[in-house]
C-alpha angles and dihedrals in degrees: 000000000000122000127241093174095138087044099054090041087056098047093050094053110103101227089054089051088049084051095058090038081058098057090037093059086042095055099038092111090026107115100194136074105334107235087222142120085280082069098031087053100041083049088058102046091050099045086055090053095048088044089060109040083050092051088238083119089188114193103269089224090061092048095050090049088047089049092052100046099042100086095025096110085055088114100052086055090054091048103046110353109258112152105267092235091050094053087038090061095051091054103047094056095068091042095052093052078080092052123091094231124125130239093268099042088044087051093054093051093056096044082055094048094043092045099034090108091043118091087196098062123117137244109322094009101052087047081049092059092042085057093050091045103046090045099085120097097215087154092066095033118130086207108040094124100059092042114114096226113104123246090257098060099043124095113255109154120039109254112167 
């Protein structure tokens, strides 16, 4: 069995839950993608998968809790405009003071979170923004034709 055990850490602690509280409160009339743990966790699938075809073999633990913590600023974007992966990244470094990472795993997070919106981001960051990316399920959305993506960036084939 893997373990999870940051990730979990990091779900259970109640700022993070306020935080997603936060989004969830922010998106109840949004129509479009849910900033939510469906995404966080479909992120993070992908982004294992993607860890492992390219050899990076990143520890799965530091990809869930990148995975948790890369959206988690949505709400402060919605409040007072601050890009989600800015305010994201501010977030994420005094959540991860609880984790048991070290300097250069933490630092890898934050450069993910900060570049998950950015193709021309490296290593981890750029599968990162890939993840993000691939795991919207444009093919089964209700509102696909009012999305702003264009129709070559949306997902319409299943892929992972």
């Amino acid at each position: 069995m893997i373990n999870l055990k940051n990730a979990n850490v990091l779900y259970q602690n109640k700022d993070y839950q306020k935080y997603l509280e936060n989004i969830k409160g922010c998106e109840k009339q949004r129509e479009f993608c849910h900033h939510d743990l469906s995404h966080f966790l479909s992120v993070a699938r992908i982004a294992t998968i993607k860890s492992s075809e390219t050899g990076l073999n990143i520890p799965r633990d530091l990809i869930y809790t990148t995975a948790l913590l890369h959206d988690i600023g949505r709400f402060v974007q919605y409040e007072d405009k601050t890009p989600h992966e800015i305010a994201s990244h501010t977030l994420a470094i005094s959540l991860l003071e609880s984790l048991d990472f070290n300097s250069n795993e933490k630092k890898q997070i934050l450069d993910a979170i900060l570049n998950h919106r950015n193709p021309e981001a490296q290593g981890f960051s750029h599968i990162f923004y890939e993840s993000d990316k691939l795991s919207r399920e444009c093919l089964d959305c209700p509102v696909a034709t009012q999305c702003d993506w264009s129709a070559e960036k949306k997902n319409l084939l299943i892929r992972y």
